[in-house]
C-alpha positions in Angstrom: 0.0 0.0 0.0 2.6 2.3 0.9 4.0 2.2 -2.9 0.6 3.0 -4.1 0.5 6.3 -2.1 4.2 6.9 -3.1 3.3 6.5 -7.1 -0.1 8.6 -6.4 1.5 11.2 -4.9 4.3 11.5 -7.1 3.2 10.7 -10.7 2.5 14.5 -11.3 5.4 16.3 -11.4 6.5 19.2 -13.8 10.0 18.0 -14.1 8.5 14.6 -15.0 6.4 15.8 -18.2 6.9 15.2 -22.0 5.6 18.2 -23.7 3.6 16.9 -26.8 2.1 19.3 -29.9 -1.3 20.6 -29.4 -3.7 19.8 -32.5 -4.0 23.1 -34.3 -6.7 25.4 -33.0 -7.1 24.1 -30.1 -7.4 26.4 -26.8 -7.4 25.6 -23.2 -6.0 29.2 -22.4 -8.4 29.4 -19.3 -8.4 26.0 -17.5 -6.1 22.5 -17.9 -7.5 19.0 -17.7 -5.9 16.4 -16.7 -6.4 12.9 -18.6 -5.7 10.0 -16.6 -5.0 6.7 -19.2 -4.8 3.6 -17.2 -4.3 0.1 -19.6 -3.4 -3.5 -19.4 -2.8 -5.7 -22.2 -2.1 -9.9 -22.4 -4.4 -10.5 -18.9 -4.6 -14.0 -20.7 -7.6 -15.2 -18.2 -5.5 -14.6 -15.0 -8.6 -14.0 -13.0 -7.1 -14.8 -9.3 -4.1 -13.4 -8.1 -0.4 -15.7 -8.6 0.1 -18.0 -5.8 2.6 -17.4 -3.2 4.7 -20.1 -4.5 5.4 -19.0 -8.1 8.6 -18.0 -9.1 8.2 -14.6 -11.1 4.6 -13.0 -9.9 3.9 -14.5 -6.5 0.4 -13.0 -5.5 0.2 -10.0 -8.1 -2.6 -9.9 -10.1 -6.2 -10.7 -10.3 -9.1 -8.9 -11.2 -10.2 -8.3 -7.7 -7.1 -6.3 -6.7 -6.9 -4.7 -9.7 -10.7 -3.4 -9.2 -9.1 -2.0 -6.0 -6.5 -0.5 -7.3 -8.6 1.2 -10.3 -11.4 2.2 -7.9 -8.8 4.3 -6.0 -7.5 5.8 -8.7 -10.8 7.0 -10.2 -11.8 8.2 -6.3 -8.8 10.7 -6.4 -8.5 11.6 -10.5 -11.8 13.1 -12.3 -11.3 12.0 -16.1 -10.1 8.7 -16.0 -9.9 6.0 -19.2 -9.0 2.0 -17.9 -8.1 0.4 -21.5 -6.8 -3.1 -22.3 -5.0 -4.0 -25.5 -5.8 -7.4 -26.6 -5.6 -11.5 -25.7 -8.0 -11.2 -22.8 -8.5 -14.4 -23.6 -6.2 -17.7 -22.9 -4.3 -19.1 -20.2 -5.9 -20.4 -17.6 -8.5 -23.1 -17.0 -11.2 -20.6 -16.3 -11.2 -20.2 -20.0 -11.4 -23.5 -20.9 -14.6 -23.9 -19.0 -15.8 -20.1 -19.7 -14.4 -19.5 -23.2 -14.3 -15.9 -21.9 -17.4 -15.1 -21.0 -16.1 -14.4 -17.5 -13.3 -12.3 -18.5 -15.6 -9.8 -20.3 -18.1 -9.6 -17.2 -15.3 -8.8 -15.2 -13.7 -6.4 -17.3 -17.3 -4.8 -17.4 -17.9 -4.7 -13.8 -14.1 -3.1 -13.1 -15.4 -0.2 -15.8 -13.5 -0.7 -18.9 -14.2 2.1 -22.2 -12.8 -0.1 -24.3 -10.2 -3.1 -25.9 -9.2 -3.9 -28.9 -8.8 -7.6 -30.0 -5.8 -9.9 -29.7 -5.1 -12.9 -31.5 -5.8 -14.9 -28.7 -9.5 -13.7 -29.1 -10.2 -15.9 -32.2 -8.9 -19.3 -30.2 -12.2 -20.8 -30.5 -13.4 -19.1 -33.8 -15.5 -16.5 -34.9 -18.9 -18.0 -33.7 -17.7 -18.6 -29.7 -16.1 -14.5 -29.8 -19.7 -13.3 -31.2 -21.4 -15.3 -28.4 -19.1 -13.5 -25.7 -19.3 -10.3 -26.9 -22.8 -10.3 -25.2 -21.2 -10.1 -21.9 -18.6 -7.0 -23.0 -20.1 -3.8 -21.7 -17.8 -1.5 -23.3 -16.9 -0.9 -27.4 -14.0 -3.3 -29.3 -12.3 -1.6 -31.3 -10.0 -2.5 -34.4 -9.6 -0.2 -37.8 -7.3 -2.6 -40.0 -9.7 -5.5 -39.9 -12.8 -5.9 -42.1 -15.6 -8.0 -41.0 -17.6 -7.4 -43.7 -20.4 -10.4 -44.2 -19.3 -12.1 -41.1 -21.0 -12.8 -37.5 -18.8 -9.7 -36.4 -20.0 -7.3 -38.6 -21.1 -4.2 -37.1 -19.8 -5.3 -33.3 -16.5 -4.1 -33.7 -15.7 -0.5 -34.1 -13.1 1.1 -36.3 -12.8 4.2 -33.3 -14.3 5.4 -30.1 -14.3 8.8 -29.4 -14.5 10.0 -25.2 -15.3 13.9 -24.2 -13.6 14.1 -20.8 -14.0 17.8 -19.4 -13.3 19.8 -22.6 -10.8 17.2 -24.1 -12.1 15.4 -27.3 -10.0 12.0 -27.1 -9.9 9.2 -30.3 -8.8 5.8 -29.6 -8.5 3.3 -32.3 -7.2 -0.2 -32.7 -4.7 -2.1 -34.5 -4.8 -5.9 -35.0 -2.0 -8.1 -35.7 -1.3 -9.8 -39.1 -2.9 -13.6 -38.3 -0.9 -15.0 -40.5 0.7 -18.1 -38.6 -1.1 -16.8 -35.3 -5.2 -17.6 -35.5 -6.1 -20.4 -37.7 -7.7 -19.8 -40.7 -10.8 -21.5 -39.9 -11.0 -19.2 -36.6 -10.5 -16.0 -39.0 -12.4 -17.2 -42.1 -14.5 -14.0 -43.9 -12.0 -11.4 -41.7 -9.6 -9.3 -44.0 -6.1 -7.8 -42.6 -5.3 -4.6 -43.6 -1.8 -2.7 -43.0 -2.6 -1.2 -39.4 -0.4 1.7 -40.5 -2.2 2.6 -43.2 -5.5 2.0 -41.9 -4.4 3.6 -38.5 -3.1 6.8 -39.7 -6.1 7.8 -42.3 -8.6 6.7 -39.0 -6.3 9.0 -36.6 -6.0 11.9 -39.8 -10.4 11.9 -39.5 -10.2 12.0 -36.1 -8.3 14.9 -35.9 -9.0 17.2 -38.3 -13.2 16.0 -39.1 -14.1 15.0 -35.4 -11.4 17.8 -34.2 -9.9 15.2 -31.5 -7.1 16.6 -29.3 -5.0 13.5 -29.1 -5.8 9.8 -30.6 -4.6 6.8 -29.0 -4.1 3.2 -30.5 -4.6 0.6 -28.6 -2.4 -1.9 -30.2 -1.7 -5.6 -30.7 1.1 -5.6 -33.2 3.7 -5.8 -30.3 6.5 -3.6 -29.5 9.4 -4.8 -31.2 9.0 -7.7 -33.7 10.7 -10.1 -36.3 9.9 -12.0 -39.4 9.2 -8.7 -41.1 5.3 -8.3 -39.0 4.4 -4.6 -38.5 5.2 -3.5 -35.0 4.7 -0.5 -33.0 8.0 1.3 -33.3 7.2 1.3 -37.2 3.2 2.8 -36.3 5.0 5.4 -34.4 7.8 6.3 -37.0 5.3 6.1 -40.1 2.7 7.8 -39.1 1.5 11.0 -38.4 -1.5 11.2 -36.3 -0.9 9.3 -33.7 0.1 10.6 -30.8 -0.2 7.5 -27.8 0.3 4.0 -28.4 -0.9 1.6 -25.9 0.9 -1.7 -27.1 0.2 -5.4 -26.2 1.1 -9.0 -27.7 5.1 -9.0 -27.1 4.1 -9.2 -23.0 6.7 -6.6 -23.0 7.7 -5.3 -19.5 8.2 -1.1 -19.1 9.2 1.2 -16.6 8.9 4.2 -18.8 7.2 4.3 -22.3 9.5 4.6 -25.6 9.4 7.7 -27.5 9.5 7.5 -31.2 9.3 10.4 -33.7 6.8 9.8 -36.2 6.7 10.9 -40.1 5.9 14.4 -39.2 9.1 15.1 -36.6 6.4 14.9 -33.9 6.9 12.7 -30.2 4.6 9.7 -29.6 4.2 8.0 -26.9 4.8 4.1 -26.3 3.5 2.2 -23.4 2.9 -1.6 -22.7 2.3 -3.7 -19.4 4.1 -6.6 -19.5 1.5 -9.7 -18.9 -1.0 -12.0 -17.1 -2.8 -7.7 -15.2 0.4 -8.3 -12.8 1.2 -4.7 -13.5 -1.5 -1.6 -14.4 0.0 1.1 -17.2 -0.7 5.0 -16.2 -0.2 7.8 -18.4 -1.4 11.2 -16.7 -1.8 13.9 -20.2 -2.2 17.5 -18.6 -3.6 19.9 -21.4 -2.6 23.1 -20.7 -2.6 26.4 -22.8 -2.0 24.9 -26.1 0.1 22.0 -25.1 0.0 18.4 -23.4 2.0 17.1 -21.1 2.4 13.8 -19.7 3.8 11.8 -17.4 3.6 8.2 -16.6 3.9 5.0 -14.8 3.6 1.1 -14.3 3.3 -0.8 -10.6 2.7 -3.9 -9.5 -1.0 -5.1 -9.1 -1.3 -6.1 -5.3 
């Protein structure tokens, strides 16, 4: 507990900030908002905490002390986002029996605004993921992947947009290449298209028609990856409307996002949480004047 209160206490600070470009035109001249961005990624059906015995997360985790954790944050922060960036699904036996129906009434009680899909979602095909999708109480989101004349059609949406105090925030996602990952019968009818493409001209509307002041991908390319698949260092440096990547898929582990500059010479920020909910992502963006800055943080989920 006393690490919590450290981190609350100590995730705003002004030498802490990166100062990001302001979307042209807009204005917060007489107040500042602070955004608070809180995301997980690869929970992989951990529902209960690590046991005390296991060698690497010994009793992190868990949805229940992660709804803890959350529910303080939101008590003391008034525009809080909790996002999650893909495979919810797969793990644990609680799947098996499930097939994920309990990790998306969970999700939904905790109060997530959205997730975008990993490749682990399509493990039991097309037909099982429309049947949970019931039990989601908050969007999916993915812009590279048609569903066009399948059971998906119309379930999954290319963006969200969230009004928090006079902030107009985009959020998109990005899906992985299944290629060698989800089985073509588990994918059949789905089309892959190149998430920097797709993600750039879906960030470009939401910017200059919807007149968003920052767009966020929630991703599952993974960080840093080989075999030539599209990752989220080359989102970042090929883009140009993107400003915050939320990344998943590589289970990748940071203590401080990655800061690429994208086509345009601009910052963007990149930001994963490792694996299994051990640890909960924060980003705090302060818009201020016609700036934002931001400041972030992981911990461990106890």
């Amino acid at each position: 507990m006393q690490n919590r209160r450290n981190f609350l206490k100590t995730v705003i600070t002004g030498s802490a900030f990166l100062v990001l470009p302001m979307r042209a035109g807009a204005f917060f001249k007489n107040s500042s908002t602070r955004i608070t961005l809180l995301h997980t990624n690869d929970v992989h059906s951990q529902i209960d905490p690590f046991p005390k015995n296991h060698g690497r997360f010994a009793e992190l985790g868990g949805f229940a002390q992660r709804a803890a954790l959350v529910n303080k944050i939101r008590s003391e922060n008034e525009h809080v986002l909790l996002l999650d960036s893909g495979d919810i699904f797969q793990g644990t036996p609680y799947f098996n029996y499930y097939e994920g129906s309990l990790e998306f009434k969970l999700m939904s009680k905790i109060g997530y605004d959205a997730a975008t899909l990993g490749n682990h979602e399509f493990d039991n095909g097309i037909e099982s993921l429309n049947r949970q999708l019931i039990h989601a109480k908050f969007p999916f989101i993915n812009c590279n992947y048609d569903f066009t004349g399948t059971l998906l059609e119309g379930k999954i949406a290319p963006y969200k947009i969230f009004r928090k105090g006079n902030v107009k925030i985009g959020i998109i996602g990005l899906g992985i290449d299944p290629a060698g990952l989800i089985a073509q019968s588990n994918f059949t009818g789905i089309r892959y298209n190149d998430p920097v493409k797709a993600g750039d001209s879906t960030a470009k509307m939401l910017k200059e028609k919807e007149k968003c002041d920052i767009v966020i991908a929630l991703s599952h390319l993974g960080f840093k990856m080989d075999f030539g698949r599209i990752d989220d260092l080359q989102v970042a440096a090929s883009t140009q409307y993107i400003d915050v990547i939320l990344g998943g898929h590589t289970h990748t582990f940071m203590n401080e996002p990655v800061i690429e500059t994208n086509a345009a010479g601009k910052p963007v920020i990149i930001h994963q949480s490792g694996q299994s909910g051990v640890r909960l992502g924060r980003i705090d963006l302060l818009f201020d004047k016609e700036e934002i800055k931001s400041a972030s943080k992981q911990y461990d989920v106890k």
